[in-house]
VOKE-73780 format. One record per residue (C-alpha): x, y, z. Coordinates in pm, whole numbers, plus 50000, padded with zeros to 5 digits. Layout:
N
XYZ;...
END
This chain:
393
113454193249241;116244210649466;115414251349488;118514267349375;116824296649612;115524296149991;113024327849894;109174330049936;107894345149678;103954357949707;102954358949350;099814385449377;097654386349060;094994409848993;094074383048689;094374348848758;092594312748682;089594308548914;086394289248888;084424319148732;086794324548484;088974293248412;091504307448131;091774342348289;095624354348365;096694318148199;099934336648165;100504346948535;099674312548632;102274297848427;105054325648498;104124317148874;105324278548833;108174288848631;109594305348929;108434275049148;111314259348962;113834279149178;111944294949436;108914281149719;105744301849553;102224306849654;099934327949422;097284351049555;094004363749347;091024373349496;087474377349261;083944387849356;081304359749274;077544368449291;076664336649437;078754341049716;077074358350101;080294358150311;083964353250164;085644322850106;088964308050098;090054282849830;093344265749876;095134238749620;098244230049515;099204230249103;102944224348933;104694234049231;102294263349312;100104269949615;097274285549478;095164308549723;091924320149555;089574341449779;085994345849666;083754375849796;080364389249762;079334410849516;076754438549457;076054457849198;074744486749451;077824495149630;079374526649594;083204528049493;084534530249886;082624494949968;083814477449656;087804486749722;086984477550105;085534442650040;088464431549745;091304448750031;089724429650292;089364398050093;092974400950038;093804402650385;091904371350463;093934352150197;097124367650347;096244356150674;096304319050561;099704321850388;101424338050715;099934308450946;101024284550691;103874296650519;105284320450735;107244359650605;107124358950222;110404370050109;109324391949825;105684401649651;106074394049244;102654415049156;101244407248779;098974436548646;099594467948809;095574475548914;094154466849072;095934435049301;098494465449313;096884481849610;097434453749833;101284450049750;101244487949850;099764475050179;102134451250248;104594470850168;104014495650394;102734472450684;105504448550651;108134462250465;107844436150186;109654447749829;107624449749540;108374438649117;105734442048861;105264419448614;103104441948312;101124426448038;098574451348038;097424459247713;095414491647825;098654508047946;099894513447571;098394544447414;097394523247090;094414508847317;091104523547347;090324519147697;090784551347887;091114548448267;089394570548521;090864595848727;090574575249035;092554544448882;095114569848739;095494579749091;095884545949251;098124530448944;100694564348996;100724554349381;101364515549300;103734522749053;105674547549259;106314517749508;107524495049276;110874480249319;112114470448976;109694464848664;109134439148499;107194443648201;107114415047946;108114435147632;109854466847565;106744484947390;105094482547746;108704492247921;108014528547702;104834531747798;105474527348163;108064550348132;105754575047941;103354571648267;106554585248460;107794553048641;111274558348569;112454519648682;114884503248733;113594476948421;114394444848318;112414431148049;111114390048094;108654375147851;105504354147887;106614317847900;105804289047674;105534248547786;108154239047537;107614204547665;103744207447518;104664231947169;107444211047014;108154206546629;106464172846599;107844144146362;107424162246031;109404194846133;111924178346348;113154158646009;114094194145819;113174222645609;109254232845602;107774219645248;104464206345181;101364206145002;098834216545110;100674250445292;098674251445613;098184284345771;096544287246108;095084312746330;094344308646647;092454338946900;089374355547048;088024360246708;087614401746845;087104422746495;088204451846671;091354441746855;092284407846630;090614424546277;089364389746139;087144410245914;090744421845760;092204385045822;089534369345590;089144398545303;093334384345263;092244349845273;089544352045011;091974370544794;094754340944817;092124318444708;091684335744375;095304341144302;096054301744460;094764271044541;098204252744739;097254263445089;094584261045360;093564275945670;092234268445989;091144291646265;090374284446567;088774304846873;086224307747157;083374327946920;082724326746593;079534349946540;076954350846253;078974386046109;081784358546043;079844339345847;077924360445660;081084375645577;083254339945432;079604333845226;080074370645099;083534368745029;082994331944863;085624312845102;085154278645033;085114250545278;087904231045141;090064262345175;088754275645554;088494248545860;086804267746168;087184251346506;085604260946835;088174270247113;090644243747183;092744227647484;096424236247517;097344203547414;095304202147108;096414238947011;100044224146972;099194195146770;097894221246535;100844238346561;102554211246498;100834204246187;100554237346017;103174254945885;102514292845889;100734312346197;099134343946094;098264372046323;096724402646206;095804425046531;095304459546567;097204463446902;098584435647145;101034432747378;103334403547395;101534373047236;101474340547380;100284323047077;103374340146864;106114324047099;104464295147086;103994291446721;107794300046758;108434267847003;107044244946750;108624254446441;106374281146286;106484311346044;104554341546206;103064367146015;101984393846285;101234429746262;103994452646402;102054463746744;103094456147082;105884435347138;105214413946814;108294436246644;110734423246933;109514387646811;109634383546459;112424384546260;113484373545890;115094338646058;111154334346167;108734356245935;107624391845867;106084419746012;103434442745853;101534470845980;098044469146171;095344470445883;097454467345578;095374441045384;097694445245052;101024441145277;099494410645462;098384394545137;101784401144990;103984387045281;101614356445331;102114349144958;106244356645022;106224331145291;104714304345098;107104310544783;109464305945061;108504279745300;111574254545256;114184280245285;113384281645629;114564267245938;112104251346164;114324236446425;116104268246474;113024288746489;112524268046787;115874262146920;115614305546937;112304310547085;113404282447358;115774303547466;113734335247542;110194314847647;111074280747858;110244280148189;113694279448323;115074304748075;112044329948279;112814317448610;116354325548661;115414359448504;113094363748744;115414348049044;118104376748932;115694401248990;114634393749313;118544386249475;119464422449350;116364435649537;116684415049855;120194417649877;119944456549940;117554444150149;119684430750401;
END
């Protein structure tokens, strides 16, 4: 494919894919080859790994990406000072590879503000190399429980103060970047989808959304306190006595005992609730493609992956209005309710069933194509950095 850009783009993550943690920063990864598509790209993460004495350098190419993965030591025994020195040093080791074999990158594009952050600073400062900040960072909005320490304050205001323009992925994390006194420039770019992967399938791509069984799925961490499944299944059991048209599935990476205590409690039966262990990508859209309704009832998030890609393939979301899930939904593509409202859940799940043909799968996708594909984010991102590099030169 012929760059529409000459620019080297470092893409420094402090959460990335890596062989400890496979699905970790999924989202980086995949906004990284999205700007592939126009720009040359190599990714940077660095992770401490028990198992490792002396630090290591792991190099490999993926969808247009060279991926540069450092692995260090780690110890639980080391003071603050030696823990900041090893992960700074670790990134100066992968650095050192990408100058020999790429040469000056262009422009740093750092995902997660803390702590990958305090190397952009670095090279900023060493090398003069412009900064943007990609933000998905869920403990940044004050709806989250996790409180940072003074120290990481510190280090996030200096970071942040160096940025050249933000790029947070939804405007509920735009205000609270602004709240922590980063006053911008901003330009707002989502997650991205694989549209190519979350497509309507056969059934959807022939019309309206009608059939019988209604199939509603869920798909997530299965985390009572940030995805409230506790709340999620008290709704479901309540359907069940008013209806018997629809069934759900929901799938995730743990399902604990208090789960199932609780479906035998509430007296979910089988027929009505499927429960699948975590899936692959590929078999997450087939299910997509399948069911009709996606259903989402979180007590804070950020900018959902799952909701634009229940979007891409045709679905009705049901979310809860935190995060960025109000700049999603819409009536052309289902309803918002607020975080813990089991009545308004159970009444807008049984609205979009009365209603399932009146909508519109193909342009449910045909909208959420728009905002999520890979080239849409690209050439948002490619904007961004020719304004930055052009006062550059």
């Amino acid at each position: 494919m012929q760059k529409s850009s000459s620019y080297k783009v470092l893409f420094l993550a402090s959460w990335y894919p890596n062989r400890i943690f496979p699905k970790n920063g999924n989202f980086v990864q995949r906004h990284a080859q999205a700007v592939a598509r126009v720009c040359d790209v190599v990714s940077l993460h660095v992770i401490s790994d028990a198992e490792m004495q002396d630090f290591e350098v792991n190099v490999q190419e993926l969808n247009g990406v060279c991926e540069v993965t450092v692995y260090f030591p780690k110890s639980a025994n080391w003071r603050p000072f030696k823990k900041y020195k090893m992960y700074l040093e670790a990134h100066r080791r992968g650095y050192a590879w990408i100058e020999k074999n790429w040469g000056k990158i262009d422009i740093t594009h750092l995902n997660i503000i803390y702590p990958a952050g305090l190397f952009a600073l670095e090279l900023k400062k060493k090398y003069g190399i412009p900064y943007v900040l990609s933000e998905n960072w869920t403990s940044l909005l004050p709806i989250n429980p996790y409180k940072f320490s003074l120290l990481e304050k510190h280090f996030i205001q200096k970071i942040g103060n160096g940025v050249s323009v933000f790029c947070p992925v939804s405007a509920d994390l735009k205000n609270a970047l602004m709240g922590m006194g980063f006053k911008g420039p901003y330009r707002i770019v989502p997650n991205v989808v694989d549209t190519a992967v979350f497509t309507l399938g056969t059934k959807k791509s022939e019309g309206e959304l009608s059939a019988q069984p209604i199939k509603i799925l869920h798909a997530s961490t299965f985390k009572d306190d940030h995805k409230n499944i506790s709340g999620l299944l008290r709704v479901i059991a309540r359907l069940q006595n008013e209806r018997s048209d629809f069934a759900v599935t929901m799938v995730g990476n743990k399902f604990g005992d208090q789960y199932e205590d609780a479906i035998r409690d509430l007296g979910i039966s089988k027929e009505m609730l499927q429960i699948l262990p975590e899936q692959p990508i590929e078999e997450v859209a087939r299910l997509m493609q399948s069911h009709h309704i996606f259903v989402l009832f979180s007590n804070y998030e950020n900018l959902p992956c799952v909701i634009a890609e229940a979007h891409c393939a045709g679905m009705l979301v049901v979310g809860t209005d935190v995060g960025g899930t109000r700049e999603m939904i819409d009536a052309t593509n289902g309803l918002i309710v607020q975080a813990r409202d089991e009545q308004k859940l159970f009444e807008s799940l049984q609205e979009v069933m009365d209603k399932l043909s009146t909508y519109q799968p193909r342009q449910i996708r045909e909208k959420a194509v728009a905002r999520y594909s890979y080239d849409s984010v690209a050439h948002k991102f490619l904007a961004v950095y020719k304004t930055i590099l052009a006062k550059q030169a």
